[in-house]
NUZABA-348286 format. One record per atom (N, C-alpha, C): x, y, z. Coordinates in Angstrom, 1 decimal. Last residue first. Layout:
REM NUZABA-348286
((X,Y,Z))
...
This chain:
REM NUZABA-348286
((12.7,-6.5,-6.6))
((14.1,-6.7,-6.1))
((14.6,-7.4,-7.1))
((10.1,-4.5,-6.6))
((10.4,-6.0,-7.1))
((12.1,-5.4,-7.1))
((8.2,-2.8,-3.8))
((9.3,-2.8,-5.0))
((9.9,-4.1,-5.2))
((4.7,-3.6,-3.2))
((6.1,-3.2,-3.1))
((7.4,-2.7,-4.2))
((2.0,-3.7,-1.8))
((2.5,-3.0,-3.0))
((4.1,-2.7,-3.0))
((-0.1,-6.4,-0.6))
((1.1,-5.7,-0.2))
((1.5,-5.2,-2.0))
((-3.2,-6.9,1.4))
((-2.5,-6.5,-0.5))
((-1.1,-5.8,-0.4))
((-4.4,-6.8,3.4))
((-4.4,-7.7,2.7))
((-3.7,-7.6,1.5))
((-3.8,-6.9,7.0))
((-3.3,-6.6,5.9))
((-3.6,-7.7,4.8))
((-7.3,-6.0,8.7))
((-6.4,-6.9,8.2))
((-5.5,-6.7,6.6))
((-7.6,-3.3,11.5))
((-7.3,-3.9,10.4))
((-6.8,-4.8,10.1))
((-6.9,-2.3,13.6))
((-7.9,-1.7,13.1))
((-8.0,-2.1,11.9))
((-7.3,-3.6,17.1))
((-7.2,-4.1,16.0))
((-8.2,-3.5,14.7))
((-6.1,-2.1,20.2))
((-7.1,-1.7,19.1))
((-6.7,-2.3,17.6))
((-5.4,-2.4,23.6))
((-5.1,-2.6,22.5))
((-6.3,-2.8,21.2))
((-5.8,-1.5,26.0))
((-4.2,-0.9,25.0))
((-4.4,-1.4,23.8))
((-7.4,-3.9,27.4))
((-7.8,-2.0,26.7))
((-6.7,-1.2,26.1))
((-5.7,-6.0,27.4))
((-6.5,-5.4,25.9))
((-6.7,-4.6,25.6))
((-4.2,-6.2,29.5))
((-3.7,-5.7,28.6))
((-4.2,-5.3,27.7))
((-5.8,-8.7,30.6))
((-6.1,-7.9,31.3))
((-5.6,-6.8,30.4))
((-4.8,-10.9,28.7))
((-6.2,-10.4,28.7))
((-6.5,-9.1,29.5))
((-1.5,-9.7,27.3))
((-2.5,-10.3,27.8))
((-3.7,-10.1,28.2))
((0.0,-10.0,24.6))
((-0.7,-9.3,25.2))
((-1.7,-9.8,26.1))
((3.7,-11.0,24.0))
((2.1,-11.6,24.5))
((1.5,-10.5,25.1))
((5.7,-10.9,21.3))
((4.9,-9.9,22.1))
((3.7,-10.8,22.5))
((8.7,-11.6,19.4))
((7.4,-12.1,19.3))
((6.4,-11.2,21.1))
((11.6,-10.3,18.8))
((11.2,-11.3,20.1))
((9.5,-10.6,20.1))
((13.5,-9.8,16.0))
((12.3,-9.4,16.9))
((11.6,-10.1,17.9))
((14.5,-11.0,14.0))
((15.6,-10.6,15.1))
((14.6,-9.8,15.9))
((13.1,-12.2,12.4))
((13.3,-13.0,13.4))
((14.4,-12.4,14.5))
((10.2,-10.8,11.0))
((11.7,-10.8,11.1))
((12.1,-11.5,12.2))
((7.9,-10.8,11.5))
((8.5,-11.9,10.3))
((9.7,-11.6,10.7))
((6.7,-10.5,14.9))
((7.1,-10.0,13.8))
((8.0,-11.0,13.1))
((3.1,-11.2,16.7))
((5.1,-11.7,15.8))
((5.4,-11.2,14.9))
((2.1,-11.2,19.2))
((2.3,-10.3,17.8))
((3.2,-10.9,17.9))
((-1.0,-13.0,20.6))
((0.5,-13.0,20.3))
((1.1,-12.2,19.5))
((-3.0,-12.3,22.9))
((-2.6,-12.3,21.8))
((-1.4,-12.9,21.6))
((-5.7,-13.9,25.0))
((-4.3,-13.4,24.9))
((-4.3,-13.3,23.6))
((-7.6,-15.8,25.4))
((-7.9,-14.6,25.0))
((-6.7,-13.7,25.1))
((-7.8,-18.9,26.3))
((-7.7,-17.3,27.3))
((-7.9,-16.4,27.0))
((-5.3,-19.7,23.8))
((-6.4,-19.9,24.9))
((-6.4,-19.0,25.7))
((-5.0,-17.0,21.6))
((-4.0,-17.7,21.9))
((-5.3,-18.4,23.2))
((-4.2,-15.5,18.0))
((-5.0,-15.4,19.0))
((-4.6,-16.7,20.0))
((-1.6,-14.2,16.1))
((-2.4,-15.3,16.8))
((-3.1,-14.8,17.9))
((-0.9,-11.6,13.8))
((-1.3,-11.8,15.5))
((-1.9,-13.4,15.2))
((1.8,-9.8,12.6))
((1.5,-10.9,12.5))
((0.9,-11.5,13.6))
((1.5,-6.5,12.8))
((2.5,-7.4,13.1))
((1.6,-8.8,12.8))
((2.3,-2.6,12.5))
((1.6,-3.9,11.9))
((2.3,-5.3,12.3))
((0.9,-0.2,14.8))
((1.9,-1.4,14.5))
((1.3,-2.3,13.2))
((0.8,3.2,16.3))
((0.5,1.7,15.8))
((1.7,1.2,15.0))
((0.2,3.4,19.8))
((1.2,3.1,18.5))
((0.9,2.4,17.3))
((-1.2,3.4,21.9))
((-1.3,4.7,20.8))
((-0.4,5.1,20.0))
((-1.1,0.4,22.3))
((-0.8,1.8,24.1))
((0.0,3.6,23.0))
((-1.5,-0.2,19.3))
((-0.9,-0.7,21.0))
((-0.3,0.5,21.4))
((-3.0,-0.4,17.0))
((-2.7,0.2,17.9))
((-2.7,-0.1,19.2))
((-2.8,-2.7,14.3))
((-3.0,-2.4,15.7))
((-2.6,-1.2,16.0))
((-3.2,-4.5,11.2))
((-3.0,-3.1,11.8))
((-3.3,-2.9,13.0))
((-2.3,-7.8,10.9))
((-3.0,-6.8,11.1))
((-2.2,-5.7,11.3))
((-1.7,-10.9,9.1))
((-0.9,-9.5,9.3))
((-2.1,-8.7,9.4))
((-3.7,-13.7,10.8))
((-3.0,-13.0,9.8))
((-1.6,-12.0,9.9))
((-6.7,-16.0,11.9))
((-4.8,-15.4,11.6))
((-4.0,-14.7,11.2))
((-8.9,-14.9,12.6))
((-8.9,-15.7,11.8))
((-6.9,-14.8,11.8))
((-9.4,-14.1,15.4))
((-9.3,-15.6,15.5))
((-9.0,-15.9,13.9))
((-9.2,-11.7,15.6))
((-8.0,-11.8,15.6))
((-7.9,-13.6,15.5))
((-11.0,-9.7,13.2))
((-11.8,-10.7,14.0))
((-9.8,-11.1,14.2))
((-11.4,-7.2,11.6))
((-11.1,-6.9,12.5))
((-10.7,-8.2,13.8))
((-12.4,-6.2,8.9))
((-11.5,-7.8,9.3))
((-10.8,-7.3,10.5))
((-12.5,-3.6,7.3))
((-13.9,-4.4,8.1))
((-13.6,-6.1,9.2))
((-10.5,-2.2,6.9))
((-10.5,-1.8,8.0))
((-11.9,-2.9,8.5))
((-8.1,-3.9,5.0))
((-9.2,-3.8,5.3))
((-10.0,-3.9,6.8))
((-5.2,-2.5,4.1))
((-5.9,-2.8,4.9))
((-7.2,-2.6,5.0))
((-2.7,-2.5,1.6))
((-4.0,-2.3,1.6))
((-4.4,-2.9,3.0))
((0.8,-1.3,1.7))
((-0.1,-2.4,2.2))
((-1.4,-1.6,2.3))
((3.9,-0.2,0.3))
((2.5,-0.1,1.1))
((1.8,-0.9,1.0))
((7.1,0.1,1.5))
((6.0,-0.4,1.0))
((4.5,-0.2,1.1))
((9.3,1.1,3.7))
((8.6,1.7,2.5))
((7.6,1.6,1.3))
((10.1,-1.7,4.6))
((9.8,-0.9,4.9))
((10.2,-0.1,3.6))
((8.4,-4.8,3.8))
((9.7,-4.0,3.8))
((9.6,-2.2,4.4))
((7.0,-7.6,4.9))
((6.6,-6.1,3.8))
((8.2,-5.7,4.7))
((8.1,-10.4,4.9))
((6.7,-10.1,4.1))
((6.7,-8.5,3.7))
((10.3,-11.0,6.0))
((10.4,-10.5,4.5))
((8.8,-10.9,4.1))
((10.2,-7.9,7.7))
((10.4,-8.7,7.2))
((10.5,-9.6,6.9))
((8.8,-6.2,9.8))
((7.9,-7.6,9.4))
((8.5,-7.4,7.7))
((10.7,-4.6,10.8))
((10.1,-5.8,12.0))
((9.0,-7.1,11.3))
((11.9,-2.6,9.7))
((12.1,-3.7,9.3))
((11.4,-5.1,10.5))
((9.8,0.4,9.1))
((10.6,-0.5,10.0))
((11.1,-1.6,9.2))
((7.0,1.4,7.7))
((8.0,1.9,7.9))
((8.6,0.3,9.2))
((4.3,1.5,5.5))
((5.1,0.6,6.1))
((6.5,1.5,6.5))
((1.9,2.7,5.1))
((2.7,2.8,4.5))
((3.9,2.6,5.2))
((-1.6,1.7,4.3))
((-1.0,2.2,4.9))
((0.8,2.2,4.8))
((-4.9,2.6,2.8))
((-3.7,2.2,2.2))
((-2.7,2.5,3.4))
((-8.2,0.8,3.4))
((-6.9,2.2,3.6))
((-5.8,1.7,3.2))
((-11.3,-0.3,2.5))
((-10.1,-0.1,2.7))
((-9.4,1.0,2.4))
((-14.1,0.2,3.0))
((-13.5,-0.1,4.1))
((-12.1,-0.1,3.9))
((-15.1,0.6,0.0))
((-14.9,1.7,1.6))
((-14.7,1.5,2.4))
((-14.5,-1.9,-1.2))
((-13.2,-0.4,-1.6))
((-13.2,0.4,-0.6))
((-14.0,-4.8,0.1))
((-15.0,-3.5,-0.4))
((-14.0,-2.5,0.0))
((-12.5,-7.7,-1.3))
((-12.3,-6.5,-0.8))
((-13.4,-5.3,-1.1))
((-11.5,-9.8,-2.8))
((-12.5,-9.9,-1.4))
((-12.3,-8.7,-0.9))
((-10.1,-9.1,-5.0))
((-9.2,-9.9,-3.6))
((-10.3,-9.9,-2.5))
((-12.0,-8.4,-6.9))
((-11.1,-9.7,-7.0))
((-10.6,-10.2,-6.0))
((-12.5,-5.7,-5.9))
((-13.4,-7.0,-5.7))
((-13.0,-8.4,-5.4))
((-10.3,-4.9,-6.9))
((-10.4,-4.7,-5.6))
((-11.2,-6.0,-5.0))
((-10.8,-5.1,-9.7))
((-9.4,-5.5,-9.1))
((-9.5,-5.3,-7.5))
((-12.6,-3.4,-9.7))
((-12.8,-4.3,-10.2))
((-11.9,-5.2,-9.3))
((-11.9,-0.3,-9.5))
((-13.2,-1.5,-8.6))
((-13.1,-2.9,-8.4))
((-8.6,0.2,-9.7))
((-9.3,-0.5,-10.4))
((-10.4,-1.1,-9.6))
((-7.2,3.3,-7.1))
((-7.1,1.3,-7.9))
((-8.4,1.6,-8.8))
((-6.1,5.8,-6.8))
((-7.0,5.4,-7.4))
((-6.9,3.8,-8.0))
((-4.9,6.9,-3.9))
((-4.3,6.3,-5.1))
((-5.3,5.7,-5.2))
((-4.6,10.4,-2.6))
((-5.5,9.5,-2.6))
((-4.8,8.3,-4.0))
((-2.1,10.6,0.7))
((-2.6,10.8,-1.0))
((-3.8,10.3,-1.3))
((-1.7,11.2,3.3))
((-0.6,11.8,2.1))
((-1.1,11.6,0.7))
((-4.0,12.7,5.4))
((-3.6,11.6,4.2))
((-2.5,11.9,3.5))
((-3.7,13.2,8.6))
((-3.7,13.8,7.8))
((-3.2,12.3,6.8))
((-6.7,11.1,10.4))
((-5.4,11.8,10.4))
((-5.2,12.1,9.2))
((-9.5,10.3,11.2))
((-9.0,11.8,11.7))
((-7.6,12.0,11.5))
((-9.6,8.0,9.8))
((-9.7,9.1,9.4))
((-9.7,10.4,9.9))
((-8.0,6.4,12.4))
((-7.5,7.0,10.6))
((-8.3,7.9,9.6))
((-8.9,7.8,15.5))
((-9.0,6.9,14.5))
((-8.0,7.4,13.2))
((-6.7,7.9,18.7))
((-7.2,8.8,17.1))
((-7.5,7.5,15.8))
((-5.0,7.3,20.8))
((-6.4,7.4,20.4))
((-7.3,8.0,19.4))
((-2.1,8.9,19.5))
((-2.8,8.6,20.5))
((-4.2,8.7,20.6))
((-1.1,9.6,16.1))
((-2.0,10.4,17.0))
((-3.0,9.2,18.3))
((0.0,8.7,13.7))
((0.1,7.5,15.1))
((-0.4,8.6,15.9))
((1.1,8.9,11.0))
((-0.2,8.4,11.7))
((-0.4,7.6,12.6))
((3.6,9.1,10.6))
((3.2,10.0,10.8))
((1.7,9.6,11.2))
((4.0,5.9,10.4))
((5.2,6.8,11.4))
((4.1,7.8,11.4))
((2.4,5.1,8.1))
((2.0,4.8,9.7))
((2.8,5.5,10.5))
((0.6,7.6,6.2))
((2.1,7.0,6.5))
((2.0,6.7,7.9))
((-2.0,6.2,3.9))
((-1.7,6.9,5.3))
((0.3,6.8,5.6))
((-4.4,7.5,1.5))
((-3.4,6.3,1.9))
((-2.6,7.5,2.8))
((-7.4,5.9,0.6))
((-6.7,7.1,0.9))
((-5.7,6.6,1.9))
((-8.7,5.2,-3.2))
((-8.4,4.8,-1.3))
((-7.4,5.3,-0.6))
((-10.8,5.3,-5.2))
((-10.3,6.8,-4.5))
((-9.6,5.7,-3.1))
((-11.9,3.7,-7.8))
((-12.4,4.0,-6.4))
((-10.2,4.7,-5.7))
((-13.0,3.1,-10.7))
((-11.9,3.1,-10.4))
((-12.3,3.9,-8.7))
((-15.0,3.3,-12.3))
((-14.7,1.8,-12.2))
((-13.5,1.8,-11.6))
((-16.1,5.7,-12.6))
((-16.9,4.5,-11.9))
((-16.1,3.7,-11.9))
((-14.2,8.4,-12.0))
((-14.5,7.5,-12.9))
((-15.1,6.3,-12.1))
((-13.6,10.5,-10.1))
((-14.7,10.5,-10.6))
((-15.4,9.1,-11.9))
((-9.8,10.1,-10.4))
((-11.3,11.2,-9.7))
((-12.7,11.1,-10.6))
((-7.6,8.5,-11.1))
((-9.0,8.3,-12.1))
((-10.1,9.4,-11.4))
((-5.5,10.3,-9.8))
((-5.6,8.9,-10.4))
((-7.3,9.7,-11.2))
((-3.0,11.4,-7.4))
((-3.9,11.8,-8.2))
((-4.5,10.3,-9.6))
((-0.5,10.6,-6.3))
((-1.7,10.2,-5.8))
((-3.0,10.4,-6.6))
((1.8,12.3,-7.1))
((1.7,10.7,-7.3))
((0.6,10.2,-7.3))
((0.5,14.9,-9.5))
((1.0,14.3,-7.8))
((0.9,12.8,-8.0))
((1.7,15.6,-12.5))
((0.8,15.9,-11.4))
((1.2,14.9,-10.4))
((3.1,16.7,-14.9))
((4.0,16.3,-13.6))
((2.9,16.6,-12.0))
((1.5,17.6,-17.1))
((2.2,15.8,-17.2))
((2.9,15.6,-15.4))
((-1.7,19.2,-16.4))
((-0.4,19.1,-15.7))
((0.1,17.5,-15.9))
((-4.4,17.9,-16.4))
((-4.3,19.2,-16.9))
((-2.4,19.7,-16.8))
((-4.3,14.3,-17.4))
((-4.4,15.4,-16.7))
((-3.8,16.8,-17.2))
((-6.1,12.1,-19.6))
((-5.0,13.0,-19.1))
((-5.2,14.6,-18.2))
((-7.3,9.2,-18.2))
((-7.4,10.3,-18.3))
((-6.2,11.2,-18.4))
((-6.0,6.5,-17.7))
((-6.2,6.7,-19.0))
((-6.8,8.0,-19.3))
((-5.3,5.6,-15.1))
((-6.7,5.9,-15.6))
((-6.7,6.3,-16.9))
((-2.3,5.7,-14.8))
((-3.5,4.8,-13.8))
((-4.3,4.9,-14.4))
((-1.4,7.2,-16.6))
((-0.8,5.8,-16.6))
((-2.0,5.1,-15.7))
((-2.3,9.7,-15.7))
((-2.9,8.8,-17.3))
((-2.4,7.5,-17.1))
((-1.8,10.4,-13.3))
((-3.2,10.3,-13.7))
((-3.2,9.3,-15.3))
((1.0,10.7,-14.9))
((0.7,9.7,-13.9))
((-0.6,9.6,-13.7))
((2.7,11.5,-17.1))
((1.7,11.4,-16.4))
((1.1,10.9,-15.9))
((6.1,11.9,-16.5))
((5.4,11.7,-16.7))
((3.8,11.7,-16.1))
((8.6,13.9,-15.9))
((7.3,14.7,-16.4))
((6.2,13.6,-16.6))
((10.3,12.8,-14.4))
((10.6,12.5,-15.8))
((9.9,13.7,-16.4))
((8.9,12.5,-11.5))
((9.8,13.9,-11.8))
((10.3,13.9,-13.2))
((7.2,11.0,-11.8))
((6.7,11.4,-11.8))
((7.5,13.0,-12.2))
((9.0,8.2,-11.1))
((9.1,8.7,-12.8))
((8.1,10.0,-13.0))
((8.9,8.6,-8.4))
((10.0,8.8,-9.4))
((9.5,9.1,-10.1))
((6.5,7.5,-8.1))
((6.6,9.0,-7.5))
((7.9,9.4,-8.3))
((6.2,5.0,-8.9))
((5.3,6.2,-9.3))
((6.1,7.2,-9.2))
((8.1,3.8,-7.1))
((8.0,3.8,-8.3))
((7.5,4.9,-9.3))
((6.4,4.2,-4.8))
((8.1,4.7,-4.9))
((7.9,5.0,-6.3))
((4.0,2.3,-5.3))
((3.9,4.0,-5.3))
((5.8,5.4,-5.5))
((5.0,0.1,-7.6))
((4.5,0.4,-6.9))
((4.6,1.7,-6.5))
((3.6,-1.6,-11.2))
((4.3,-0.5,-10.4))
((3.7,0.2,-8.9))
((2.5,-4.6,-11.8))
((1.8,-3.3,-11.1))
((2.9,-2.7,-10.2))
((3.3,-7.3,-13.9))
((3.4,-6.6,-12.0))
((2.8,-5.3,-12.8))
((2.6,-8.0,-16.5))
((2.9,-9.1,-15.2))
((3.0,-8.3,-14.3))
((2.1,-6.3,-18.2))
((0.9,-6.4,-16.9))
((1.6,-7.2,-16.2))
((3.8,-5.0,-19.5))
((3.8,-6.1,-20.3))
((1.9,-6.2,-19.4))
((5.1,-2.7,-18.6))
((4.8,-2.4,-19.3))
((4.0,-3.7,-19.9))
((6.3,-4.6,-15.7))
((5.4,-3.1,-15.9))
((4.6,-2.9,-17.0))
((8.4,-5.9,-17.5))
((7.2,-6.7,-16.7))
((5.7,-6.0,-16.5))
((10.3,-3.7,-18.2))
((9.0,-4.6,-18.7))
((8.2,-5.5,-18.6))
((10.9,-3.0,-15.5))
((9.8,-2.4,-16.5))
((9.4,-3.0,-17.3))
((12.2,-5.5,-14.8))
((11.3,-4.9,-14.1))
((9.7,-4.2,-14.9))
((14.6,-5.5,-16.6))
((13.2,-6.4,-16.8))
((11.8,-6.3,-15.9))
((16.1,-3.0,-16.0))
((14.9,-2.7,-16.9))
((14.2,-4.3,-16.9))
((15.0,-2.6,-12.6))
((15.8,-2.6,-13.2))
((15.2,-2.9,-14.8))
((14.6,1.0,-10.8))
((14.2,-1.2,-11.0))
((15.0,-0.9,-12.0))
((13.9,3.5,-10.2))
((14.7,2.7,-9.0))
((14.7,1.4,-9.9))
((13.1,5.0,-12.2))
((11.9,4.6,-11.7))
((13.1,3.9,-10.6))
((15.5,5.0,-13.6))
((14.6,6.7,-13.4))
((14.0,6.0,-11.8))
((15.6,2.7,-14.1))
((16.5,3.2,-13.3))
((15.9,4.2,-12.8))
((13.7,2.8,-16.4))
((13.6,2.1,-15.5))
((14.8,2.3,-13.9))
((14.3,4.5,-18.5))
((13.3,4.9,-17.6))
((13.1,3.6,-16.4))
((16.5,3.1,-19.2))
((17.0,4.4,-19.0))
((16.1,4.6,-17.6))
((15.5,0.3,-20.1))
((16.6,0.9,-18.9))
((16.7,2.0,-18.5))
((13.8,1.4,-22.1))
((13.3,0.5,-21.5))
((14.3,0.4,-19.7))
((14.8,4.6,-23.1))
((14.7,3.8,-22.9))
((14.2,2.6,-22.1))
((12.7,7.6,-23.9))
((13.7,6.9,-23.5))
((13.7,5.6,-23.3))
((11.3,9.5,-25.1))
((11.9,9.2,-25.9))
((13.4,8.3,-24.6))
((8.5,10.5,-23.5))
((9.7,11.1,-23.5))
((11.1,10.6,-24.0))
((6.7,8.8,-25.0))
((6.6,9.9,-25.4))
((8.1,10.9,-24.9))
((7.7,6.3,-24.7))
((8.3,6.7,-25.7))
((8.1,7.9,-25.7))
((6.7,6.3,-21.8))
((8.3,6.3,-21.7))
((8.4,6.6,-23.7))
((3.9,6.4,-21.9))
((5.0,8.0,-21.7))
((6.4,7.7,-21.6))
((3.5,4.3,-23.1))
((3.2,5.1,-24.6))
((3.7,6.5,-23.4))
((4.0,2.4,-21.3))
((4.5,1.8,-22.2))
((4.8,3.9,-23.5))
((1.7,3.0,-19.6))
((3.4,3.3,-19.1))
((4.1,3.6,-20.7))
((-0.2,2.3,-21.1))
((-0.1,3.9,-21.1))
((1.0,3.8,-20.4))
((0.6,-0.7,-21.0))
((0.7,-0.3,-22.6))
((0.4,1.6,-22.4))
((0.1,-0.8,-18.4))
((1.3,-1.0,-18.9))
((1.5,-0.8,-19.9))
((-2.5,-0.2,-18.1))
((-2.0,0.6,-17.2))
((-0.5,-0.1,-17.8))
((-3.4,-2.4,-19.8))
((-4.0,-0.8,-20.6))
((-3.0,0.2,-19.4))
((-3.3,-4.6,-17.9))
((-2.6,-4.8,-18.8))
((-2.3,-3.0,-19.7))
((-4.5,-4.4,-15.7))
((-3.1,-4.0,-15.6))
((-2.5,-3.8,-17.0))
């Protein structure tokens, strides 16, 4: 993180602005950025896509490659470099095609992480998807507009978490217990949401296609 904050670090001088200036650009505030610039946090995709209209370049800030174009796509990153893996990231509102897996829907981008950094969280790179939070139902773990890594191989609902479901060809992300009997529970973090029992007879509705593991958000 640290080489992905010192190349933030070298397009905010190249376009001659401030620690604030380009931080606002970006939605945060300037200690934010320099948190960004320092490695304590990892700018998230909002983030990106702003400072993307500054002109900066974004393939270089992720990978250190520069690209043919300073104002290339948010999503565009390291293509082809071994130590950096391609994970293709979904908007759950627009990726809700009834009985349709995730790779049959359209991607909004590819965002190139660090192998390495993947590893680190117990994670193999080809099972995970990036997906792209919309609602307020699982506040204050993810926010809406955030993205979250899911790994599509943690499908098991006995180990506890935040998964990705599709219920009756919706999908959802909610917080599941598994319950005696074989029932579920979904609960959403937000508490103005009344918690959901699926019950056993109710399963064929329901498809657990993932566990949320890596939330990318905006620092408040």
């Amino acid at each position: 993180m640290r080489n992905t904050g010192e190349r933030l670090r070298q397009e905010r001088m190249r376009l001659d602005m401030s620690q604030e200036a380009f931080g606002a650009a970006g939605g945060v505030k300037k200690v934010a950025q320099s948190n960004y610039e320092t490695g304590k946090r990892y700018p998230d995709s909002q983030y990106l896509e702003r400072i993307s209209s500054l002109g900066v370049d974004i393939q270089y800030v992720i990978s250190g490659i520069r690209s043919d174009n300073s104002s290339s796509p948010i999503f565009s990153g390291s293509e082809g470099s071994p130590d950096h893996h391609g994970i293709p990231m979904y908007d759950i509102e627009a990726a809700a095609g009834a009985g349709r897996s995730l790779d049959q829907e359209p991607i909004e981008g590819i965002f190139y992480f660090p192998t390495d950094q993947l590893n680190d969280q117990g994670l193999v790179p080809d099972k995970v998807v990036g997906i792209k939070v919309r609602g307020d139902s699982m506040e204050s773990t993810l926010s809406d507009g955030d993205w979250v890594l899911v790994d599509r191989s943690s499908t098991d609902p006995r180990h506890e978490g935040v998964f990705l479901l599709l219920v009756s060809g919706e999908r959802r992300i909610k917080r599941v217990q598994r319950l005696a009997g074989g029932a579920l529970y979904l609960i959403s973090d937000n508490d103005h949401y009344q918690p959901e029992m699926i019950r056993p007879e109710q399963m064929r509705e329901v498809e657990i296609l993932g566990r949320c593991e890596v939330r990318i958000g905006k620092i408040f």
